[in-house]
KOLRO-603259 format. One record per atom (N, C-alpha, C, O): residue number from 1; atom name; x, z, y. Coordinates in nm, 3 decimals, decimal comma. Atoms other than C-alpha are relative to their C-alpha. Example, Ala and Ser with C-alpha at 12.3 -4.5 7.8 and 13.67 -1.06 7.14 Angstrom:
2
1|N|0,089|0,000|-0,119
1|CA|1,230|0,780|-0,450
1|C|0,090|0,000|0,120
1|O|0,194|0,066|0,118
2|N|-0,082|-0,006|-0,119
2|CA|1,367|0,714|-0,106
2|C|-0,077|0,073|0,109
2|O|-0,026|0,090|0,220
This chain:
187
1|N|0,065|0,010|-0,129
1|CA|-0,007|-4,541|-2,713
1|C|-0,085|0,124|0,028
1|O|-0,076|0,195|0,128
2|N|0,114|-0,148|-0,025
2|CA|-0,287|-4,252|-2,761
2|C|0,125|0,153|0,028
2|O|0,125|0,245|0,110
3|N|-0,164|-0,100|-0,030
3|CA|0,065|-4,023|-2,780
3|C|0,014|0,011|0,166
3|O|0,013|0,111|0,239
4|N|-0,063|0,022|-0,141
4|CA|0,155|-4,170|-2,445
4|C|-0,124|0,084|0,079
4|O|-0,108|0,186|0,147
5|N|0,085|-0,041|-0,120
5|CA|-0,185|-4,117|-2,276
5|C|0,000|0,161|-0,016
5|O|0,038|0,239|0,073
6|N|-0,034|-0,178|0,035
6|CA|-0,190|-3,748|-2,430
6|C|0,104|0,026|0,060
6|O|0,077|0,105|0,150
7|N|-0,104|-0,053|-0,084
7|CA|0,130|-3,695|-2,288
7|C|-0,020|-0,019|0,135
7|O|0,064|0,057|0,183
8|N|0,042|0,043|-0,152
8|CA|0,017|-3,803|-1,919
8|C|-0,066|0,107|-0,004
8|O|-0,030|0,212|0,050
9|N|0,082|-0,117|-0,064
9|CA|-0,265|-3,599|-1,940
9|C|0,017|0,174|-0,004
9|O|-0,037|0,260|0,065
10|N|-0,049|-0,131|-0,053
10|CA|-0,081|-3,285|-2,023
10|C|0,114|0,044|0,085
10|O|0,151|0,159|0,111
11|N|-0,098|-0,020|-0,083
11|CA|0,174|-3,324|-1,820
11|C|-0,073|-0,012|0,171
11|O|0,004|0,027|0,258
12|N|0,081|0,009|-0,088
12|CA|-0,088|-3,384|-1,522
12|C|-0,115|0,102|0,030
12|O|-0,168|0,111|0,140
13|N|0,053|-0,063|-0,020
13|CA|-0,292|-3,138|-1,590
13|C|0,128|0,182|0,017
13|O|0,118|0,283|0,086
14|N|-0,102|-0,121|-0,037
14|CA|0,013|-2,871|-1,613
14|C|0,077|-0,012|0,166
14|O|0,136|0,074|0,231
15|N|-0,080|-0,005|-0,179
15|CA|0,138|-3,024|-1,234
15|C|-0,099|0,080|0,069
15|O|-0,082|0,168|0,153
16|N|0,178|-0,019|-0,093
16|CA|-0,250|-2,972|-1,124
16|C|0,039|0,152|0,014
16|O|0,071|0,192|0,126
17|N|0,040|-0,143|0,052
17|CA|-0,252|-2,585|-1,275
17|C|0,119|0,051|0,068
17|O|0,109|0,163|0,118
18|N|-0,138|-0,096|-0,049
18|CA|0,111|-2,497|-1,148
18|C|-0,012|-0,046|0,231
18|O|0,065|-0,006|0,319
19|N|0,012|0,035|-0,132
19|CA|-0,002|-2,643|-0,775
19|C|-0,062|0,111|0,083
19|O|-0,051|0,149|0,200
20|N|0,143|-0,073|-0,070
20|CA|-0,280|-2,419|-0,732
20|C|0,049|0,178|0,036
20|O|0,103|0,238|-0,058
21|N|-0,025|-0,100|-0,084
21|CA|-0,220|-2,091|-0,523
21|C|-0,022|0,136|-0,049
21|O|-0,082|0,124|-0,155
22|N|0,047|-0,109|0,090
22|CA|-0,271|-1,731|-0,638
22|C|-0,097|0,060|0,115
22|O|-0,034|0,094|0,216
23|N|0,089|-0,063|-0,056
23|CA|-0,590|-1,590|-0,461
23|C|-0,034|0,094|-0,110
23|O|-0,080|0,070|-0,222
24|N|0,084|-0,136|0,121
24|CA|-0,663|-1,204|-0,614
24|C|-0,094|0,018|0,069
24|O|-0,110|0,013|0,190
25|N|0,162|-0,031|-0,016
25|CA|-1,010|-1,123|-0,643
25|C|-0,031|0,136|0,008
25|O|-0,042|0,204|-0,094
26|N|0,020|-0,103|-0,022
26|CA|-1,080|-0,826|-0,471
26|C|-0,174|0,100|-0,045
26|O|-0,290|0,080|-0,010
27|N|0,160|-0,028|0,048
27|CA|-1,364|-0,619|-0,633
27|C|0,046|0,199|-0,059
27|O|0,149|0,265|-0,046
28|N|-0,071|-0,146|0,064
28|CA|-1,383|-0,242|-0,818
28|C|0,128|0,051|-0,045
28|O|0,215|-0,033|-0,022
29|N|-0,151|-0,003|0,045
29|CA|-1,077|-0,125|-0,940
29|C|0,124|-0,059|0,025
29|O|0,233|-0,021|-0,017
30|N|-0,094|0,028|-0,090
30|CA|-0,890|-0,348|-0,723
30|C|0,144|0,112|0,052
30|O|0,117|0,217|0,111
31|N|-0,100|-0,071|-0,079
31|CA|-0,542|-0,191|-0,613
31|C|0,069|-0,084|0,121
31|O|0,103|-0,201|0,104
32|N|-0,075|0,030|-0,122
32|CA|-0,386|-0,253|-0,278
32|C|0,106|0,077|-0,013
32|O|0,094|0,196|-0,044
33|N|-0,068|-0,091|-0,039
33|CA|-0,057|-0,162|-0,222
33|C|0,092|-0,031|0,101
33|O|0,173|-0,113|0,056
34|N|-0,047|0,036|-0,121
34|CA|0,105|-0,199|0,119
34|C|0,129|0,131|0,053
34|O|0,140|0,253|0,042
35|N|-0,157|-0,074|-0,071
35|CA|0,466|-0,097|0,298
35|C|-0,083|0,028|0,167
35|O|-0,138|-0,078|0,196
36|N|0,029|-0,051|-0,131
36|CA|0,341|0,038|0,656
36|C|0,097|0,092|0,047
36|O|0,127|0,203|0,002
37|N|-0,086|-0,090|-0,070
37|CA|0,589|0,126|0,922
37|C|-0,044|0,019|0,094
37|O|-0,097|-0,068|0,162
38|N|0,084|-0,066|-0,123
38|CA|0,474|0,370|1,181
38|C|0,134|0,013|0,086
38|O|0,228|0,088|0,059
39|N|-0,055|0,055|-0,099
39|CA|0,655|0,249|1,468
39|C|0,072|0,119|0,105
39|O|0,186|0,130|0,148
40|N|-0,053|-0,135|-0,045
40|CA|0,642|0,595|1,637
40|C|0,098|0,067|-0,032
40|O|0,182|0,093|0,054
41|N|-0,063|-0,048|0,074
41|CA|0,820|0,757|1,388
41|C|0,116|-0,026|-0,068
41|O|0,186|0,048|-0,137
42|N|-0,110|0,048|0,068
42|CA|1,060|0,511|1,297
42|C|-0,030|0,028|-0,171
42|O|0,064|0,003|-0,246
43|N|0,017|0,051|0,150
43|CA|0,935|0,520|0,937
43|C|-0,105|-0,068|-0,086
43|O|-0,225|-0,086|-0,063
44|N|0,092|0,069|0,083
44|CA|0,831|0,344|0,640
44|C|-0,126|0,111|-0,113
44|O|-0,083|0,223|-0,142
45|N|0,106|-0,015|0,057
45|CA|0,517|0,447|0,439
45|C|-0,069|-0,090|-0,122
45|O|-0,115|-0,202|-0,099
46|N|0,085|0,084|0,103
46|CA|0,360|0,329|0,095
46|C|-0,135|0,052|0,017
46|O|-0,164|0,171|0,004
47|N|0,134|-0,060|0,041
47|CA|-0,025|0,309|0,110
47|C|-0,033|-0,081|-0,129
47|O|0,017|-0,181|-0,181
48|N|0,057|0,033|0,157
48|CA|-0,223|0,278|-0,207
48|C|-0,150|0,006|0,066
48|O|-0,184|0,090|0,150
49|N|0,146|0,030|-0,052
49|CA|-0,587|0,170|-0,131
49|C|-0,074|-0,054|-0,161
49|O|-0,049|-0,161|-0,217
50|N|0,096|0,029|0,124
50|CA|-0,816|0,154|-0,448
50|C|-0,148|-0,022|0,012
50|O|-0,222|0,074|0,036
51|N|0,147|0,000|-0,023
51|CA|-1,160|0,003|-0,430
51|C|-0,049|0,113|-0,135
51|O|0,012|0,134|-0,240
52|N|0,071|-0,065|0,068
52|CA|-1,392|0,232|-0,592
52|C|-0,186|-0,009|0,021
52|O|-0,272|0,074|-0,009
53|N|0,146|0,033|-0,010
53|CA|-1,735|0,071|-0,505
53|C|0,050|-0,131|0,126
53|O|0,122|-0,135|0,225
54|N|0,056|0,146|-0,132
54|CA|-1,816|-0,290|-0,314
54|C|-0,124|-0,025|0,067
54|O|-0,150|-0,110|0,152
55|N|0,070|0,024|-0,093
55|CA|-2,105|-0,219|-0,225
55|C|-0,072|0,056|0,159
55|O|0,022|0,058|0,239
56|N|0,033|-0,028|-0,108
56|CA|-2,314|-0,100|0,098
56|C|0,045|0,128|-0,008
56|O|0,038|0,161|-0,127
57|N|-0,172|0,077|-0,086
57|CA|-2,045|0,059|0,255
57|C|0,103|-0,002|-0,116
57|O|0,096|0,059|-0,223
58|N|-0,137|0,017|0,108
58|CA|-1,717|-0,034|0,070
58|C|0,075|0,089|-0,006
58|O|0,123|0,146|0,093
59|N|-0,076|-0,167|-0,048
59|CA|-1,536|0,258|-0,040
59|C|0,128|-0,022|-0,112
59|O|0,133|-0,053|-0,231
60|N|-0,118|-0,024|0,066
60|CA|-1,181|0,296|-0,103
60|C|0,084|0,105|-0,013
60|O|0,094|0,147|0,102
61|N|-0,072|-0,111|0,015
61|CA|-0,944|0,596|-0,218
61|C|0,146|-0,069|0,064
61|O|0,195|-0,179|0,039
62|N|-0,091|0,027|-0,058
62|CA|-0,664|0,599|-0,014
62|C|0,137|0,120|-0,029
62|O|0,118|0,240|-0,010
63|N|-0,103|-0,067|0,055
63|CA|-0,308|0,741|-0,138
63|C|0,144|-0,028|0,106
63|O|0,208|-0,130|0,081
64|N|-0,137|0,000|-0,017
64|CA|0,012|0,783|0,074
64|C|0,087|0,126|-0,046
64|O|0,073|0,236|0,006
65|N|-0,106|-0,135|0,067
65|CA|0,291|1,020|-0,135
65|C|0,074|0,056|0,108
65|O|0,128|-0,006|0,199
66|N|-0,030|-0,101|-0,102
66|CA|0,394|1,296|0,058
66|C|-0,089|0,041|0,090
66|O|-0,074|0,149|0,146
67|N|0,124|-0,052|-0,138
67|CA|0,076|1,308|0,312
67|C|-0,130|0,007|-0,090
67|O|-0,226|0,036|-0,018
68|N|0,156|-0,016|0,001
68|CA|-0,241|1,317|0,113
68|C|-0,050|-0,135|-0,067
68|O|0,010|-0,234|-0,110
69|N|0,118|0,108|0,069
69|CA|-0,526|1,106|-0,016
69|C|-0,138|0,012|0,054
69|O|-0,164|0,111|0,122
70|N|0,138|-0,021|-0,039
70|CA|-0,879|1,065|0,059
70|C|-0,107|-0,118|-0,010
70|O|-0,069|-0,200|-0,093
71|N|0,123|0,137|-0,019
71|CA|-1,193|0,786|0,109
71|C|0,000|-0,074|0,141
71|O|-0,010|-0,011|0,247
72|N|0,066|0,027|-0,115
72|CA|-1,245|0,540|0,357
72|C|-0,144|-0,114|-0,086
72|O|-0,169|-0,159|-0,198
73|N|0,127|0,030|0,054
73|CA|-1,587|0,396|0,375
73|C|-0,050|-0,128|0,122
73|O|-0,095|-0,118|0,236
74|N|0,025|0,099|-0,145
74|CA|-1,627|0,046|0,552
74|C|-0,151|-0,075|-0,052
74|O|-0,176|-0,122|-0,163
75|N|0,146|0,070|0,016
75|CA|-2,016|-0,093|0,610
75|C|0,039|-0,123|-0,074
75|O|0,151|-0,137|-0,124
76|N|0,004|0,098|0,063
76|CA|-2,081|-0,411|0,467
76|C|-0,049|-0,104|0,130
76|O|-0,038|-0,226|0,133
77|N|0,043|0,114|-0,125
77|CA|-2,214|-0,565|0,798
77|C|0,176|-0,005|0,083
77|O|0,210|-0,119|0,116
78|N|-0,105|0,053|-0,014
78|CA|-1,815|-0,490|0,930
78|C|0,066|-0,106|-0,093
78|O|0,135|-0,174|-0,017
79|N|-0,033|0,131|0,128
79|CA|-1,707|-0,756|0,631
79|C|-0,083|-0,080|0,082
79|O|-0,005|-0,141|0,155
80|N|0,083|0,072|-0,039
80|CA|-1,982|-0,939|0,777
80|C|0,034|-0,052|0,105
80|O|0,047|-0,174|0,120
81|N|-0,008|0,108|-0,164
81|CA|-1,912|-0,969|1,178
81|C|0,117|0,086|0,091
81|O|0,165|0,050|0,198
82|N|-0,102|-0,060|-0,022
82|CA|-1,667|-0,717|1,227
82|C|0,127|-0,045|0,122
82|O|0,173|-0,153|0,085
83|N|-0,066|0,057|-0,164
83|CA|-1,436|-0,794|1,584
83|C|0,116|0,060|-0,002
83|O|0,202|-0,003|0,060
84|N|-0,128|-0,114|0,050
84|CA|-1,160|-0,533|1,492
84|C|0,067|0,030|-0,086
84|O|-0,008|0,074|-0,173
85|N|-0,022|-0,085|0,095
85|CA|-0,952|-0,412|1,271
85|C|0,032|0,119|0,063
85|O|0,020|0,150|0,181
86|N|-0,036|-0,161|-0,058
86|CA|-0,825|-0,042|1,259
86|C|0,090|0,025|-0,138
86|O|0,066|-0,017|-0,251
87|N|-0,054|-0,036|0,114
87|CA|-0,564|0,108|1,056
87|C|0,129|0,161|0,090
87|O|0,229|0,166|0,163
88|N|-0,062|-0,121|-0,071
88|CA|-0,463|0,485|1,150
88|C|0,029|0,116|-0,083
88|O|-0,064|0,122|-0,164
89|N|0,016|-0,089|0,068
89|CA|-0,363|0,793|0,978
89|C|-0,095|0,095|0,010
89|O|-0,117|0,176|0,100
90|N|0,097|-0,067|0,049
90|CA|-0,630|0,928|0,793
90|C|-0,011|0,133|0,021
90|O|0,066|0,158|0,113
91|N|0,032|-0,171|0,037
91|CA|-0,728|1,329|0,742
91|C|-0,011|0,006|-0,139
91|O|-0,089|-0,062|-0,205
92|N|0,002|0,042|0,173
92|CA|-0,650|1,387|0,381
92|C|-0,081|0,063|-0,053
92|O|-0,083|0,171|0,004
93|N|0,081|-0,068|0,045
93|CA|-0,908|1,514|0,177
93|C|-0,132|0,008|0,069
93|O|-0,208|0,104|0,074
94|N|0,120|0,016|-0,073
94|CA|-1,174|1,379|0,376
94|C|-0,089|-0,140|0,016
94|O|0,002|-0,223|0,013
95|N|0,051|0,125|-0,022
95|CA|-1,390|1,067|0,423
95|C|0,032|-0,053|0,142
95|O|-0,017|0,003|0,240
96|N|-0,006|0,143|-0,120
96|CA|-1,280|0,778|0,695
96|C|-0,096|-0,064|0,009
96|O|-0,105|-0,161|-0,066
97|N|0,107|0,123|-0,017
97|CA|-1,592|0,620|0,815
97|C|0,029|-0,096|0,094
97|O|0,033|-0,044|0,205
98|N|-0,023|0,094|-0,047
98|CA|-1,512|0,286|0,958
98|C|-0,123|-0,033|0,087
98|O|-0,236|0,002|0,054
99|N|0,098|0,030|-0,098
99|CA|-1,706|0,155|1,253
99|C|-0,088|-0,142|-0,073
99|O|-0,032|-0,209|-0,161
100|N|0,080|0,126|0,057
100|CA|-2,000|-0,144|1,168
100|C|0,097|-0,158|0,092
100|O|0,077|-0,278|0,073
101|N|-0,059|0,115|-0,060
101|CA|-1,751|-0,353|1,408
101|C|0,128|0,003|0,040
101|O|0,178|-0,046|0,140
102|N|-0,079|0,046|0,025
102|CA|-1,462|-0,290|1,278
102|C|0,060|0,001|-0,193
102|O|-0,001|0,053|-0,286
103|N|-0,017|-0,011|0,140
103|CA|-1,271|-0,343|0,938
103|C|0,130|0,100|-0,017
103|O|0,182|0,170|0,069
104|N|-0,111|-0,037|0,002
104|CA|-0,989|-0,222|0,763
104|C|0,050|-0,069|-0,073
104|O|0,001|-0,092|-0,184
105|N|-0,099|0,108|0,129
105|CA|-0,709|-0,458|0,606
105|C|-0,069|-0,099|-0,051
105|O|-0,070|-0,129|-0,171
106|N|0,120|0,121|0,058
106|CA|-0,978|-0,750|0,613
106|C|-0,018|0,004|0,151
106|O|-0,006|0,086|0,242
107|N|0,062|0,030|-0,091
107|CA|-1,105|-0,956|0,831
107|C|-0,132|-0,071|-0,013
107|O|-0,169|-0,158|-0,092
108|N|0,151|0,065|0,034
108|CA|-1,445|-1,037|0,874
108|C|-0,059|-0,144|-0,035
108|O|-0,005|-0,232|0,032
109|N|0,020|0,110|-0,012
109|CA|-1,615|-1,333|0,766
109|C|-0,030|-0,111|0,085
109|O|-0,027|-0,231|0,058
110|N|0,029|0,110|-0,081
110|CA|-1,710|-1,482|1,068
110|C|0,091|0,005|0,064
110|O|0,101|-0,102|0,122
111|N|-0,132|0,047|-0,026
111|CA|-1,375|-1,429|1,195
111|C|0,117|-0,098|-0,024
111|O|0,193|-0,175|0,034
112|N|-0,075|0,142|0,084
112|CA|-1,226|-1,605|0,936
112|C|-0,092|-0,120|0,002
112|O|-0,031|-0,224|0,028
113|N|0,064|0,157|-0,058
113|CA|-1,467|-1,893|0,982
113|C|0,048|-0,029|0,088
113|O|0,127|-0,123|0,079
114|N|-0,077|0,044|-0,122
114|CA|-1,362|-1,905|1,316
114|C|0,122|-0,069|0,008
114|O|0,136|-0,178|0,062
115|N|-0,138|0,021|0,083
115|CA|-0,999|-1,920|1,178
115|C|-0,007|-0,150|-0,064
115|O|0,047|-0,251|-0,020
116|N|-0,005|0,118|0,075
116|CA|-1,083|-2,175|0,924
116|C|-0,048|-0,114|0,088
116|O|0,047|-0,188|0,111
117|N|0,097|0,060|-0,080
117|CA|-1,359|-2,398|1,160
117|C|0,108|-0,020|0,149
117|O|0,136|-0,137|0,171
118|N|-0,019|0,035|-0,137
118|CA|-1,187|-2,377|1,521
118|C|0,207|0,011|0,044
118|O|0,269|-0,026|0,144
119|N|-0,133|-0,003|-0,017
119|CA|-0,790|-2,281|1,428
119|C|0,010|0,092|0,058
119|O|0,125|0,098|0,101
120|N|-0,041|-0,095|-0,113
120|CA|-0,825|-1,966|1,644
120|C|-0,153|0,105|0,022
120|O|-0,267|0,061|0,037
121|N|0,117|-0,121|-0,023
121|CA|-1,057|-1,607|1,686
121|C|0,049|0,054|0,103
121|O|0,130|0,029|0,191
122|N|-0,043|-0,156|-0,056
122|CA|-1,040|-1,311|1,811
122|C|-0,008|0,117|-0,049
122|O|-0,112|0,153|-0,104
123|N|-0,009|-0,125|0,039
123|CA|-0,954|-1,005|1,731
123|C|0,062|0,104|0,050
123|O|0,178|0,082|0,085
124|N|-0,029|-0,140|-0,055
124|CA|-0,902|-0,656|1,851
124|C|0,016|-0,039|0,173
124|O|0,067|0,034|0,258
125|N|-0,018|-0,002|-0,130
125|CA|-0,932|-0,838|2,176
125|C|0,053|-0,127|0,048
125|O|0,009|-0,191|0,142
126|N|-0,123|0,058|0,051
126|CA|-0,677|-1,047|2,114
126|C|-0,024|-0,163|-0,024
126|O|-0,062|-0,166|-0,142
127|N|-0,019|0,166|0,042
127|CA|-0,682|-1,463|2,079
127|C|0,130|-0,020|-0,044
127|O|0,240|0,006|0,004
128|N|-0,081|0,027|0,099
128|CA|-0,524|-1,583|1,794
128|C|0,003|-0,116|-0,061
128|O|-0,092|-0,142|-0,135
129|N|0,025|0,158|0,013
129|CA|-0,428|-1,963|1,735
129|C|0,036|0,008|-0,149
129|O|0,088|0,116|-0,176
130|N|-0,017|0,001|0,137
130|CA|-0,386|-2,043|1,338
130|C|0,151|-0,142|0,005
130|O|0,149|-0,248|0,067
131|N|-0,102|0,070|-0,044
131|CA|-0,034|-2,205|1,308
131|C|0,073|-0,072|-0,201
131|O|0,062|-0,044|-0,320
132|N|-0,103|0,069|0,134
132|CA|0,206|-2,441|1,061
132|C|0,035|0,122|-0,077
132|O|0,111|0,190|-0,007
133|N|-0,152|-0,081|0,013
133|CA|0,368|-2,178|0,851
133|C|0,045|-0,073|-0,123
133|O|-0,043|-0,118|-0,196
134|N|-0,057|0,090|0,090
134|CA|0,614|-2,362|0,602
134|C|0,086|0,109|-0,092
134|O|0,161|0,071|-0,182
135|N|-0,042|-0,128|0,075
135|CA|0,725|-2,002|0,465
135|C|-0,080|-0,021|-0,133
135|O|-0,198|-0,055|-0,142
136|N|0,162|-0,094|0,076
136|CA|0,584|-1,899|0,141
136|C|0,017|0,064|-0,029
136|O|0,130|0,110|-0,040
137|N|0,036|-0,171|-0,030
137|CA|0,411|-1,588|0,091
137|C|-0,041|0,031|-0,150
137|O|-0,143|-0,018|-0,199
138|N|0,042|-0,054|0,132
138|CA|0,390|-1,442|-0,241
138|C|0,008|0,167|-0,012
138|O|0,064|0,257|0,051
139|N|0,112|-0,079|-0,008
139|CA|0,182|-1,208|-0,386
139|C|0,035|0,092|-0,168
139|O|-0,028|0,030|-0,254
140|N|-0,039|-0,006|0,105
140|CA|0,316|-1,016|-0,708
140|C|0,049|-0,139|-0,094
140|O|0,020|-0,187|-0,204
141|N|-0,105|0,109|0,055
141|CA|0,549|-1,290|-0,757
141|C|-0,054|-0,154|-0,049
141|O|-0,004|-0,242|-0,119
142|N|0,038|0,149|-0,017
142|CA|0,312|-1,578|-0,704
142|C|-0,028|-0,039|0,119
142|O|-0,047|0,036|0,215
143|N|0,009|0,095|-0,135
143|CA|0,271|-1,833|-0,448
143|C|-0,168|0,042|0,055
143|O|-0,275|0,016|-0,001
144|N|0,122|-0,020|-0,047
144|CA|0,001|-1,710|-0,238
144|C|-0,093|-0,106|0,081
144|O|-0,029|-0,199|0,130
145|N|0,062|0,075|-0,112
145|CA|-0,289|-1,891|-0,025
145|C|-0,021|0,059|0,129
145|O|-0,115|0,139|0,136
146|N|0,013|-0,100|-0,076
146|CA|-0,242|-1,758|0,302
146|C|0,004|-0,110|0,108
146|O|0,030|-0,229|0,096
147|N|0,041|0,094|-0,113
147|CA|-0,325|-1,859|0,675
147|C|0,115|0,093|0,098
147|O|0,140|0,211|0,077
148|N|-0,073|-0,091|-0,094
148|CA|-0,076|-1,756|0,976
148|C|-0,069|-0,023|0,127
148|O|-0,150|-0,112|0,153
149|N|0,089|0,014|-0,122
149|CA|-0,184|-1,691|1,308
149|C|0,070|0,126|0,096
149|O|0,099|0,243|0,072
150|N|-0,103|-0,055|-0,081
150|CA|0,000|-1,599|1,606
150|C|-0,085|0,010|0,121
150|O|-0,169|-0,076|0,147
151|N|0,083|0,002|-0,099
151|CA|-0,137|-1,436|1,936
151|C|0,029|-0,099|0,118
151|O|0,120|-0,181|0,124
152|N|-0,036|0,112|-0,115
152|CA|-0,169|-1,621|2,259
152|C|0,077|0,077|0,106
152|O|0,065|0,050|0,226
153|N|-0,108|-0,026|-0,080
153|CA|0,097|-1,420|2,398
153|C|0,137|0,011|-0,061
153|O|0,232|0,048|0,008
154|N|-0,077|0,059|0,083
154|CA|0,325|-1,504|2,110
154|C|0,020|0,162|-0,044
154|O|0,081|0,145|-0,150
155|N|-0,076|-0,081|0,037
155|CA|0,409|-1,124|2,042
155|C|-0,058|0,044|-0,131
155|O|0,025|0,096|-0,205
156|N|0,101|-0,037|0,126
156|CA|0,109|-1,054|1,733
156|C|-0,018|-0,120|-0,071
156|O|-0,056|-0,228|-0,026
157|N|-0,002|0,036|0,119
157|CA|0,128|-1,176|1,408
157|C|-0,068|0,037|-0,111
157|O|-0,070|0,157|-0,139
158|N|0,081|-0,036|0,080
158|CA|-0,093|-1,204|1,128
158|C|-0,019|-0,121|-0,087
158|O|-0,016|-0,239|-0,050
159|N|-0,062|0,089|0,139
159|CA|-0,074|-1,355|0,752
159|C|-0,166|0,058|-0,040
159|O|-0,192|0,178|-0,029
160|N|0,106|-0,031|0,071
160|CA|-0,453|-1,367|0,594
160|C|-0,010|-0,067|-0,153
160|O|0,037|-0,173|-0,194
161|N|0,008|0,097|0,123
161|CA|-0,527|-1,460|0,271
161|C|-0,102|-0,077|0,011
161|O|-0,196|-0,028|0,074
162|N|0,100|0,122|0,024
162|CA|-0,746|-1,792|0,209
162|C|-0,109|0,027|-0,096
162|O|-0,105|-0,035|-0,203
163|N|0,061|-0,051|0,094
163|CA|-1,020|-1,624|0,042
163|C|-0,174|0,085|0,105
163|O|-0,198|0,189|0,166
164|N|0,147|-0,013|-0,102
164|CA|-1,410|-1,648|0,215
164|C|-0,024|0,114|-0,075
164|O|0,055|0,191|-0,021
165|N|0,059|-0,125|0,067
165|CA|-1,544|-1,351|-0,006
165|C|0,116|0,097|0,091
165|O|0,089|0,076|0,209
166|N|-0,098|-0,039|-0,035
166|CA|-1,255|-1,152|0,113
166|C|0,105|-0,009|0,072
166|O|0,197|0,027|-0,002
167|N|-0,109|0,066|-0,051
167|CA|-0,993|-1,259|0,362
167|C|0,055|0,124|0,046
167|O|0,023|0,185|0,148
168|N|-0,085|-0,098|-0,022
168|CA|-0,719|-0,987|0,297
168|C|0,032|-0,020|0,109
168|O|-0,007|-0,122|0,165
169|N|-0,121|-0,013|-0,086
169|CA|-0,474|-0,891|0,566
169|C|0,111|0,028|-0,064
169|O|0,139|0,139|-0,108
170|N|-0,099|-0,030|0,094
170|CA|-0,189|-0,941|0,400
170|C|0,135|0,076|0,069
170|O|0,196|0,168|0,016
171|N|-0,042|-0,044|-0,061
171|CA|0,030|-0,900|0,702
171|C|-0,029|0,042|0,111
171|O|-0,147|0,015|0,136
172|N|0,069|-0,019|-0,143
172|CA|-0,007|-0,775|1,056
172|C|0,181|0,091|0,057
172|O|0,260|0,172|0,007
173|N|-0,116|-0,003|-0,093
173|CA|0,276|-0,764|1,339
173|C|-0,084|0,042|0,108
173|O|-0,180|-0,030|0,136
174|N|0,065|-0,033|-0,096
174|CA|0,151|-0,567|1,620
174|C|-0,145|-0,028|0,042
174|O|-0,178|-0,039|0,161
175|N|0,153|0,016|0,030
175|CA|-0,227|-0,621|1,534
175|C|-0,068|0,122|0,002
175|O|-0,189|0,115|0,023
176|N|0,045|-0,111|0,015
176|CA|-0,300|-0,298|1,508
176|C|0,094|0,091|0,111
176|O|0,192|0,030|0,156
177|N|-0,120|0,008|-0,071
177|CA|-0,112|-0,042|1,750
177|C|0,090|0,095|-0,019
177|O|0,040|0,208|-0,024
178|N|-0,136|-0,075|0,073
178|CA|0,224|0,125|1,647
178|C|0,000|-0,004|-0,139
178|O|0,086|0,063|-0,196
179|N|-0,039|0,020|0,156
179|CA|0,164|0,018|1,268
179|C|0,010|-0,170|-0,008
179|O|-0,060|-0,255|0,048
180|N|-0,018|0,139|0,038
180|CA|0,288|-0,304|1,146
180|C|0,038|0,025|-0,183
180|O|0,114|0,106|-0,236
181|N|0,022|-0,024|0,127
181|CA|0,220|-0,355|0,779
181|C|0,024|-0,165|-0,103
181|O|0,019|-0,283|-0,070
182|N|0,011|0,115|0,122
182|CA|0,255|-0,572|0,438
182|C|-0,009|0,002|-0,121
182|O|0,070|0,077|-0,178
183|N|0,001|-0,045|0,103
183|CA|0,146|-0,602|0,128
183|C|0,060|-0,025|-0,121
183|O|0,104|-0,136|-0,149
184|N|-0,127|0,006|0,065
184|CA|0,338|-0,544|-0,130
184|C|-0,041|-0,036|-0,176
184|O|0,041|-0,108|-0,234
185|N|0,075|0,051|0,130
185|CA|0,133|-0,596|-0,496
185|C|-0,181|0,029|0,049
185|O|-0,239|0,097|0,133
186|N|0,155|-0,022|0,019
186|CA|-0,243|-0,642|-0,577
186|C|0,012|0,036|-0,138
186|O|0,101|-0,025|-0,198
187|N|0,032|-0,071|0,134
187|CA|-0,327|-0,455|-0,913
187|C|-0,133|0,014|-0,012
187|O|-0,180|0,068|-0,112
């Protein structure tokens, strides 16, 4: 009998553990690495985004092969209340300072409250309802926690990750304008 219950409880606790979602914890040494196609140009693009400090402002080294590298540097009050994103080609070998109201490849926390709390924000202008998605979205080859959210003119698309400290942008469909992006590992 004690066999039996032992067997229940690891077999219940291995359903529990294999249920649960992969949220990466974005912090120092964090790697981003994202496919971005510049729409203009008709081509694709790998960026590489490396945190290299979290705190007041957040600063990341930014790598695309063949164009360059450099810093961007986003406040800590955009994380905070941030209304925008932005995602543009950089100047290589130079610092990107991000505006206090907007982000980059994140969305702010009180956005995502909004998101989580009302089903629907705004952003870049933009009203955005939070929808079914029955897809799933994985994340270096695990099942991610992610939120979808489609504009209210159906043409913008956007995949966040479920993660209050952090709520990546994992995807973005005309959210930004002439780049549409996705990410492709966290390291």
């Amino acid at each position: 009998m004690k066999r039996l219950v032992l067997s229940l409880v690891i077999i219940t606790a291995a359903v529990a553990a294999s249920a649960q979602k992969y949220i990466p914890t974005i912090k120092a040494g964090t790697v981003l690495n994202y496919s971005v196609y510049l729409k203009n140009l008709g081509q694709n693009i790998n960026l590489d985004l490396t945190f290299t400090g979290t705190d007041d402002p957040i600063k990341m080294k930014w790598n695309v092969p063949g164009y360059g590298s450099g810093f961007f540097e986003m406040p800590q009050q955009a994380l905070a209340t941030g209304k925008k994103i932005v995602l543009s080609p950089p100047t290589p070998d130079a610092v990107t300072k991000i505006g206090s109201d907007e982000t980059l490849l994140v969305l702010s926390k009180s956005v995502y409250n909004d998101a989580i709390n009302n089903n629907a924000f705004e952003l870049n202008g933009q009203k955005f309802n939070v929808v079914t998605d029955t897809a799933t979205y994985k994340i270096n080859d695990k099942v991610t926690d992610i939120m979808h959210a489609v504009s209210a003119n159906g043409k913008n698309e956007i995949w966040i990750l479920k993660n209050p400290d952090y709520p990546l942008i994992c995807q973005g469909k005309g959210v930004t304008r002439g780049i549409d992006f996705y990410i492709t590992a966290v390291n």
